[in-house]
C-alpha positions in Angstrom: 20.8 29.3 8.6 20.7 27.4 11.8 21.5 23.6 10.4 19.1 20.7 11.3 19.2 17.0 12.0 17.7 14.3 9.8 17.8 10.9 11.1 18.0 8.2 9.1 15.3 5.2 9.6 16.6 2.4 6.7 19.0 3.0 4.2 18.3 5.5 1.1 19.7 2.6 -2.0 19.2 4.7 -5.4 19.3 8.6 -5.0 22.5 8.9 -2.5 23.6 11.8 -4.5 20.2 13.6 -3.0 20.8 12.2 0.7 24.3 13.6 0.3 22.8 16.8 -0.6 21.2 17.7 2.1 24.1 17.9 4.1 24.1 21.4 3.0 21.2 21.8 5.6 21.1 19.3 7.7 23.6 16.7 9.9 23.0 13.7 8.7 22.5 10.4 10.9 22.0 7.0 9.9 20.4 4.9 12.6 22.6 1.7 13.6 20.0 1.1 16.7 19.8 -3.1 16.9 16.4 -3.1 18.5 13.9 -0.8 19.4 15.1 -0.4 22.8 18.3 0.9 21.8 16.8 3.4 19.5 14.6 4.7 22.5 17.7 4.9 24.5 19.6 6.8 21.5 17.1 9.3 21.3 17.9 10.8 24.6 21.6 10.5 23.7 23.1 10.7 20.2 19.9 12.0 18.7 18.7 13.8 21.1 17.9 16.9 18.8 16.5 15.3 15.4 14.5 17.4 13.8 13.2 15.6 11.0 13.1 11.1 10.6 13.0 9.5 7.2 11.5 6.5 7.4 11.0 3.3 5.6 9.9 -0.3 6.5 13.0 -2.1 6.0 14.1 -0.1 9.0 15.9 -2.8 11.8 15.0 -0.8 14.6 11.8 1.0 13.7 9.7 -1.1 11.5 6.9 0.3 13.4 6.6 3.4 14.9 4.5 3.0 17.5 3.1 4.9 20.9 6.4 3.2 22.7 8.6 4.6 20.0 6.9 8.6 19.8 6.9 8.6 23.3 10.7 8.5 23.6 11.0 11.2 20.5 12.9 14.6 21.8 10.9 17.7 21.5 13.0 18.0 18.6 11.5 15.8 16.3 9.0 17.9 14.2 8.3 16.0 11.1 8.5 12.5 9.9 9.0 11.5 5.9 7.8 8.1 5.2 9.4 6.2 2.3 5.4 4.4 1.2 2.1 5.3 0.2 0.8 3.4 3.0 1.6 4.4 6.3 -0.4 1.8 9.0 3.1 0.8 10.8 3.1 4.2 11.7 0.8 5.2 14.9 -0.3 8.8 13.0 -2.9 9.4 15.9 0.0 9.4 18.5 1.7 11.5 16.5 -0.9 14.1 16.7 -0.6 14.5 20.5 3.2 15.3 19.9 2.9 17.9 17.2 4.9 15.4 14.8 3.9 15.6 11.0 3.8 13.2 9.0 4.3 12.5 5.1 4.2 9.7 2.5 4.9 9.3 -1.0 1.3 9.7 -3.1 1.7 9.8 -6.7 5.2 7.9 -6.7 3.9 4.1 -6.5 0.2 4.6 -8.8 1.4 3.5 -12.3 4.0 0.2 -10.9 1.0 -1.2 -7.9 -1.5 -0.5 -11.3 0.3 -2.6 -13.5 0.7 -5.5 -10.7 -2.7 -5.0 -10.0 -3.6 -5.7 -13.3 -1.8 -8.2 -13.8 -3.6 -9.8 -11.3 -7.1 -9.0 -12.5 -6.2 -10.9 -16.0 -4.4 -13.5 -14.7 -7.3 -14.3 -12.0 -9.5 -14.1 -14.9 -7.8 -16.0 -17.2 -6.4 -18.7 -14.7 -2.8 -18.0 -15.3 -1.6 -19.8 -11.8 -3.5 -23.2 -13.0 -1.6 -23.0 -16.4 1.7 -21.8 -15.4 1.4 -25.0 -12.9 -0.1 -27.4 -15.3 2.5 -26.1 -18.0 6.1 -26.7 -15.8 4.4 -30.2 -14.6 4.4 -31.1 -18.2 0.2 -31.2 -18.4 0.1 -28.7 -21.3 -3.5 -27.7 -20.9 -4.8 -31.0 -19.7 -7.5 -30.1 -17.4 -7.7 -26.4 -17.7 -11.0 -25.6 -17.6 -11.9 -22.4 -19.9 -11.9 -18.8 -18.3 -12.8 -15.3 -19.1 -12.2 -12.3 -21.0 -11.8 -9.4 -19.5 -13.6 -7.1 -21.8 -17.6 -6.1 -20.6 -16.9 -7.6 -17.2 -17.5 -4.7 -14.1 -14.4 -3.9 -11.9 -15.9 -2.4 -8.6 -12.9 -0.5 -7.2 -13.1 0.0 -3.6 -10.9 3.1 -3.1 -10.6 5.2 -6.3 -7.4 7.2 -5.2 -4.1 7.4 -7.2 -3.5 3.7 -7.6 -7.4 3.0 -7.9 -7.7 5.7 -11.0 -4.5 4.6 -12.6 -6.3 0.6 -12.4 -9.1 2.4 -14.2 -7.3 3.9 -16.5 -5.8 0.7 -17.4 -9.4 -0.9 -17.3 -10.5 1.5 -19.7 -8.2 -0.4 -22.9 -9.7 -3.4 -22.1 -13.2 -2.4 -22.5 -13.9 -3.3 -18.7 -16.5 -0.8 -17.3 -15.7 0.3 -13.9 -17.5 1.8 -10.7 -16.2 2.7 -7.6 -16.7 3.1 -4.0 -15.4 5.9 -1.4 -16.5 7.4 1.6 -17.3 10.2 -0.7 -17.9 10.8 -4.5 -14.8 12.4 -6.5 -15.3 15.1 -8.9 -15.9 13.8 -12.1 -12.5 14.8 -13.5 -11.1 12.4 -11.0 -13.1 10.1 -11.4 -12.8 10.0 -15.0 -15.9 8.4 -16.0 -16.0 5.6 -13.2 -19.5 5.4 -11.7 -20.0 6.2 -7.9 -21.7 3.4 -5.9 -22.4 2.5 -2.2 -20.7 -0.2 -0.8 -23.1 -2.8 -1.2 -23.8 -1.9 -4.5 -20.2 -2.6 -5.8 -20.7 -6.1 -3.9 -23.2 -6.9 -5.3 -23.0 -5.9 -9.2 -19.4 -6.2 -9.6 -17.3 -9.2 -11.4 -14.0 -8.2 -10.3 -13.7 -5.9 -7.0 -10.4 -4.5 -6.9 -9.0 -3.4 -3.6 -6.9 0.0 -3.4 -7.7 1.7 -0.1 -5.4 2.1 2.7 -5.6 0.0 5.9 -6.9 1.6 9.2 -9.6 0.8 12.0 -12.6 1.2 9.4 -10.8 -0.6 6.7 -9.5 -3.5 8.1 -11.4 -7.0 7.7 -13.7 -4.5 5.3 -13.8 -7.9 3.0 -15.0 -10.5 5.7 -17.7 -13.1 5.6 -20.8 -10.6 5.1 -19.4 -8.5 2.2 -18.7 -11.9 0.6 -22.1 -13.0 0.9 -23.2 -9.6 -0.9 -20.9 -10.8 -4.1 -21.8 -12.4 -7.2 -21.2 -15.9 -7.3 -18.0 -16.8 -9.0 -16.3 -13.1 -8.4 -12.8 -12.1 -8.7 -11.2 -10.4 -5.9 -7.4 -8.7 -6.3 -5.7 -7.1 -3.3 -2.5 -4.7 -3.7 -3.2 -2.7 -1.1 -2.9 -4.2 2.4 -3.4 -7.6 3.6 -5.3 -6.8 5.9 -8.2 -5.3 4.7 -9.5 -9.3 3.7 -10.0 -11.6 6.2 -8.3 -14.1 5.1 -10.2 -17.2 6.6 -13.3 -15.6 5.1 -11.5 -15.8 1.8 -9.5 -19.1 1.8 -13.7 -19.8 2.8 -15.0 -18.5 0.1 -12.8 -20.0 -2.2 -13.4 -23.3 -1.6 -16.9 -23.0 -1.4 -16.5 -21.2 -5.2 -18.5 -18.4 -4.0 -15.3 -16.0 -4.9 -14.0 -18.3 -8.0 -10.4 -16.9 -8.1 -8.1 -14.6 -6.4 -5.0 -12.3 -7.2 -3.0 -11.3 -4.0 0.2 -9.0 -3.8 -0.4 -8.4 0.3 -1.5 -10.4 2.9 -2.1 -10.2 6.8 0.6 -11.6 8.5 3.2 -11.2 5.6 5.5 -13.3 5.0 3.7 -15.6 6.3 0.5 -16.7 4.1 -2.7 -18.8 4.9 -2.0 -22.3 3.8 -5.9 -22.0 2.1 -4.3 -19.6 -0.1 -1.0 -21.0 -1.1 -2.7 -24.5 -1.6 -5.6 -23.2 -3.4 -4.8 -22.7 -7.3 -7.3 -20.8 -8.3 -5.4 -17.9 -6.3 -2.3 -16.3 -7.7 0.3 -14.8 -5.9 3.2 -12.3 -5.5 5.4 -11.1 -2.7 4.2 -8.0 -2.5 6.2 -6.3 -5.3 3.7 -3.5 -6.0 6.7 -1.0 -6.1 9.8 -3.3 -6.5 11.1 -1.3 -9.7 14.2 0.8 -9.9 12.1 3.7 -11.4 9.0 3.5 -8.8 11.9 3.4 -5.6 13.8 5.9 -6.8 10.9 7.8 -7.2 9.7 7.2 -3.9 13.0 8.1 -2.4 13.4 11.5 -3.7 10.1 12.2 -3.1 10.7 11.6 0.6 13.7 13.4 0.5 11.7 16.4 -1.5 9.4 16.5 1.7 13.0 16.3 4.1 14.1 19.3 2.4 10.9 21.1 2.4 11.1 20.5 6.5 14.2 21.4 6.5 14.2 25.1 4.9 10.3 25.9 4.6 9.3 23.9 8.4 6.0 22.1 6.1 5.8 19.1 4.8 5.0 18.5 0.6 2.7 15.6 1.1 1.2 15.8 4.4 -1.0 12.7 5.1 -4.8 13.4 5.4 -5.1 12.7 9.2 -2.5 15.6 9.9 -3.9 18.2 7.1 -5.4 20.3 10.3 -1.7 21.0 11.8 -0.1 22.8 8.8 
């Protein structure tokens, strides 16, 4: 067997003894490009016949691949492995015109981004920011006004995919009942017992509207000043998906108007920077975006990458192809 080239985009941190591995197939390369423009100028020279890239975000020379980026690829490069379920710092339509596949890591990240994102839900609901606050400024619960249970209240779920259904799932114990929005209705095995609604619908009859969908050019800003206006007054809005699928204005808006009453955010827009209307606001709680930070969920993540390395390696496809490319196995 003819052996390949993987390059290296970040740093594998908890399953080095499956990196090491494929050495068996593959020459190993880990990237030490300080900028993008070196990278671009390393691809015609020390990597010059890569066949396959993993890649993660903490990469210091590729945090995005972009047009600039798959434009200087060799003919080599065949297939890309992302370390994330989300993939929007990766230009997958430009990857098309070069024949490059592309995977991510379904599955890996649904049960660790559920539990944050329901940790958010009750803590929105309950007004768990306000208390913690009041609590370490030595208020005990002077002032707290009182909140709600989670049990009867509707969670729309905009985006009913891995992380969406385990959210449900998680609904389900605390008696919430939950509907759900996609661009097209699941089976009802996958939907296990969620109701399908349009989009305006779930705006408008939901008490909490939890967002799981990824972030591309129909998605982003889908949470602006108009689908606010469709809410109930006083709903509960969670984001663990991306930032950017909220416009955040609208929002920081909305709160302070008490149309949206309180807010749980693991992602924002322009991370790590975040609107001062949210940090200042304390009906919103917050967390720096550690959907996935666990040692299970990463290592998890990382062998599932290097699964789909492998896979492009000896069988030339891809385990978890991302929708967009499913045409060019």
């Amino acid at each position: 067997m003819t052996k390949g080239h993987v390059l290296l985009l970040g740093q594998v941190a908890l399953a080095q003894s499956e990196w090491t591995a494929l050495a068996e197939f593959a020459k190993l390369s880990i990237d030490d490009s300080n900028s993008k423009a070196e990278l671009i100028e390393n691809f015609k020279g020390k990597y010059s016949d890569v066949n396959v890239i993993y890649h993660m975000n903490g990469s210091k020379s590729a945090f995005h691949i972009d047009e600039e980026v798959i434009d200087a690829f060799p003919d080599s490069v065949k297939f890309i492995a992302h370390n994330g379920a989300g993939y929007d710092m990766i230009n997958a339509n430009a990857l098309i015109k070069r024949g490059v596949k592309l995977s991510n890591t379904p599955g890996s990240v649904d049960d660790a981004t559920a539990d944050v994102n329901f940790f958010l839900i009750l803590g929105a609901l309950r007004g768990f920011n306000l208390a913690l606050n009041n609590l370490r400024q030595g208020n005990w619960t002077n002032g707290l006004p009182l909140t709600h249970d989670p049990e009867g209240k509707v969670l729309g779920i905009l985006g009913l995919g891995g992380i969406g259904r385990a959210v449900k799932r998680r609904a389900d114990a605390f008696d919430i009942t939950t509907q759900y929005h996609n661009r097209k209705p699941l089976s009802d095995e996958l939907a296990g017992g969620a109701k399908y609604v349009s989009f305006d619908e779930l705006l408008a009859t939901s008490d909490i509207i939890s967002l799981n969908l990824p972030l591309n050019a129909h998605t982003r800003h889908i949470i602006n000043k108009e689908a606010i206006a469709k809410m109930k007054d006083g709903v509960v809005i969670v984001n663990t998906a991306r930032g950017a699928v909220i416009d955040e204005a609208a929002l920081v808006e909305a709160l302070e108007s008490g149309k949206v009453a309180s807010v749980g955010l693991d992602v924002f827009e322009q991370e790590p920077k975040i609107h001062p209307g949210l940090l200042n606001n304390k009906n919103v709680i917050l967390l720096p975006h550690v959907g996935t930070r666990t040692f299970e969920t990463q290592k998890k993540m990382e062998i599932q990458v290097l699964d789909n390395v492998k896979s492009a390696l000896i069988n030339n496809k891809l385990l978890n192809i991302v929708p967009e490319h499913a045409h060019l196995v």
